[in-house]
N, C-alpha and C positions, 0 to 999 in steps of 0.2 A: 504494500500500500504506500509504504512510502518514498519507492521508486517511483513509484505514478504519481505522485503528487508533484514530486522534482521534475519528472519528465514531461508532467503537461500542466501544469499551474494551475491544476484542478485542485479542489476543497475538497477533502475527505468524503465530507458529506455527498457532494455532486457523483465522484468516483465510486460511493455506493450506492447513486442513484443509478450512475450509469449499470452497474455491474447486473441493481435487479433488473436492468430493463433487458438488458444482453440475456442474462437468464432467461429472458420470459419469454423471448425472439430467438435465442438458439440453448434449446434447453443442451445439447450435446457437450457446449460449450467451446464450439467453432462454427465461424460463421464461412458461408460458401462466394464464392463471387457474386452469383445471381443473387443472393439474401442483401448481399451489401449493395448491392445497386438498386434495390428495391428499397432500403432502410438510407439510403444516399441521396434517393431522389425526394423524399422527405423531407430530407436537412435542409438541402439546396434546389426545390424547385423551379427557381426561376434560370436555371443554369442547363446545360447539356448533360447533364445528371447519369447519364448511360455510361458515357465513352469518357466521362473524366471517372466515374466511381471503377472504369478497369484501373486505368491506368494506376487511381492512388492505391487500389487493391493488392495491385503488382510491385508499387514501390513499400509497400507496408507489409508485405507477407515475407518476413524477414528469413523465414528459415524454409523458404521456397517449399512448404507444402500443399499449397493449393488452397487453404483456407488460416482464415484469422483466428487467434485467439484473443481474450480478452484485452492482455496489453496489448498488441500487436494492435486490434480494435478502436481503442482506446484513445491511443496513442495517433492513430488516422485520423481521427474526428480532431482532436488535437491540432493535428499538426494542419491541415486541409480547411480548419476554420479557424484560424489564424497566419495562413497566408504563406504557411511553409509546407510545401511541394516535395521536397528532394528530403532521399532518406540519408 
């Protein structure tokens, strides 16, 4: 928890708000491309929400398995709603 707070300037509180909403959207506890571009276009729909939610998928799935984990998640939303792009 308190890697994630340093790593995205998130409040405790927020980061366990995020973690039950991620619970409740990926009970597995990874999230899929298509889940995130569905949960992306949400955040950002006034944006091309498809084709930017690969890209930041593919710069955030750090240990190249094909889906997110909660930091991993997290840390997207983070970094893509604050204007940082590049991992």
């Amino acid at each position: 928890l308190e890697d994630l707070k340093l790593s995205t300037k998130f409040s405790e509180t927020e980061i366990c708000q995020w973690y039950e909403n991620f619970q409740k959207q990926c009970p597995t506890g990874r999230i899929t491309p298509e889940e995130f571009e569905e949960i992306y276009s949400r955040f950002f729909p006034e944006t091309d929400a498809k084709s930017y939610a690969r890209h930041v998928f593919r710069s955030f799935d750090t240990n190249d398995d094909g889906t997110l984990d909660f930091k991993e998640y997290i840390i997207a939303l983070h970094m893509t709603s604050s204007g940082k792009t590049t991992r």
